[in-house]
N, C-alpha and C positions, 0 to 999 in steps of 0.2 A: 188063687189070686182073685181079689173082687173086682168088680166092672169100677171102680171110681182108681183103684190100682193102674189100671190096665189105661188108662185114658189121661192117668199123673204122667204114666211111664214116655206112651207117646207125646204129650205133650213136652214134657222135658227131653227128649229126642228132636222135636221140631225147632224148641229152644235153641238147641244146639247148633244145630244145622244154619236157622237161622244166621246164628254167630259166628258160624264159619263164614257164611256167604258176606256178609258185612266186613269180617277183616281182607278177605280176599280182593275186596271191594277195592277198599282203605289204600292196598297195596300196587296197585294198578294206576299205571298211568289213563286221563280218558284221552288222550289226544293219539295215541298208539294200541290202547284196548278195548277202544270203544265199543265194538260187536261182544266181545264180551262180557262188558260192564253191565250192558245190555241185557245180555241170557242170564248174569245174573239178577239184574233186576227181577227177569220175569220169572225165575226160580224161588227167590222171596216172596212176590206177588202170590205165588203157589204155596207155598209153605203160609203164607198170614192165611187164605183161604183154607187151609187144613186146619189151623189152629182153630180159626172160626168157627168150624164145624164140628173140634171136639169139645169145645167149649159148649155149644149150644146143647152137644147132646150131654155133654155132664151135668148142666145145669134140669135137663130132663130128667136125671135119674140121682139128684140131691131130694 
């Protein structure tokens, strides 16, 4: 597998993830789930910082 492989893969993994956390979101009351609405924000906030990073380094090794 080449290094630009390996960094689609993760990235469409982080895609995902991402997508999970926003319908989970979606689903959630805030007025009775707010502490977790919350841990998911800061799980996304984690994941866009991951993506950011494999971004930078793909565009390193284009």
């Amino acid at each position: 597998m080449e290094l630009q492989d390996t960094i689609w893969r993760l990235l469409e993994s982080l895609a995902e993830q991402k997508r999970m956390l926003t319908e989970a979101q979606t689903e959630l009351d805030p007025k009775v789930h707010g502490d977790l609405i919350s841990a998911i924000n800061q799980c996304e906030q984690l994941t866009n910082t991951q993506q950011n990073v494999l971004n930078r380094i793909r565009r390193r090794y284009e």
